[in-house]
N, C-alpha and C positions, 0 to 999 in steps of 0.2 A: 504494500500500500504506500509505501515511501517515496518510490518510486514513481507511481503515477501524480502524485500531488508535486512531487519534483518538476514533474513535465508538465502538468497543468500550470505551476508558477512561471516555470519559462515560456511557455504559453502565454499567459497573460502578459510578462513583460514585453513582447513582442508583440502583441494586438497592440500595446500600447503604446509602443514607440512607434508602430506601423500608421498607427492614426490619426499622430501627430501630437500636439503639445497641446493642445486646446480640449483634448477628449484623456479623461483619467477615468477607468471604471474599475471596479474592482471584484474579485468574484471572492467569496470564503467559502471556505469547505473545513472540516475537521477530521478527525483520524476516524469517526463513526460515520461518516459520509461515504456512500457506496459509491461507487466508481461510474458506476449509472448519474448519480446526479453533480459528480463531480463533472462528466461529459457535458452533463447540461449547459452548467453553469458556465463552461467554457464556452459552449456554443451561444449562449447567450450574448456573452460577453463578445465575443469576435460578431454576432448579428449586429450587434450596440456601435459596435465602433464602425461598421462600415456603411449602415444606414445616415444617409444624409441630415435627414431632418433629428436622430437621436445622438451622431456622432458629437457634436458641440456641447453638450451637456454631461455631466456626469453622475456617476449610477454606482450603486454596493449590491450586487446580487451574492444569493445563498439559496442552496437547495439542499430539502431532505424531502425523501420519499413523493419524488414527483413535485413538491410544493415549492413551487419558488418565490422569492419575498424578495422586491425590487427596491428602494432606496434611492433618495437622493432629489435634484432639485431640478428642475425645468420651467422656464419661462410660460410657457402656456399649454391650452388644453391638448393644444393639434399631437406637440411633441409627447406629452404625458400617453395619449392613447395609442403611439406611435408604437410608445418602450412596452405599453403595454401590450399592443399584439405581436412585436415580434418573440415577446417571452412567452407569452400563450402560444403563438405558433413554432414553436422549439419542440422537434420529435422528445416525447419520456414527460412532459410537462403537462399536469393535471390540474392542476391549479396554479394562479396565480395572485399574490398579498400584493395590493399597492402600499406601499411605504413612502410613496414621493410626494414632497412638496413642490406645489405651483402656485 
């Protein structure tokens, strides 16, 4: 399990510098996090940063058991509903927590 949380971090830090400086999101996962939603979370995370309208803003996701819980702050509704389907439409995602402020 070391290992793919390994490669999930270097993952991230690469979606993030790939994105540019103006977009920072962040994914967490923990040592109880199945590999299944550690995938998510990465996949999220890389959909966040190449989407137009969500890449400018930034974002904290976390998943367990399908559940993913989004975070963080966005100017208006357009962009809020934006992060929100592309995390709902992330194959393994069953639900999705708004946590963001707008």
């Amino acid at each position: 399990m070391k290992w793919s949380t390994a490669l999930f971090f270097l993952f991230l830090a690469s979606a993030t510098l790939l994105a540019g400086c103006s977009t920072m999101i962040s994914g967490t996962t923990d040592s109880t996090a199945s590999y299944e939603d550690q995938q998510m979370t990465v996949d999220i995370v890389s959909r966040l940063s190449n989407d137009t309208i969500t890449a400018p803003y930034s974002f904290s996701i976390s998943a367990q058991d399908g559940v993913v819980i989004i975070g963080g702050f966005v100017s208006d509704s357009h962009a809020r509903r934006m992060a929100l389907s592309v995390a709902a439409g992330t194959p393994g995602v069953t639900e999705v927590v708004d946590r963001m402020i707008w």
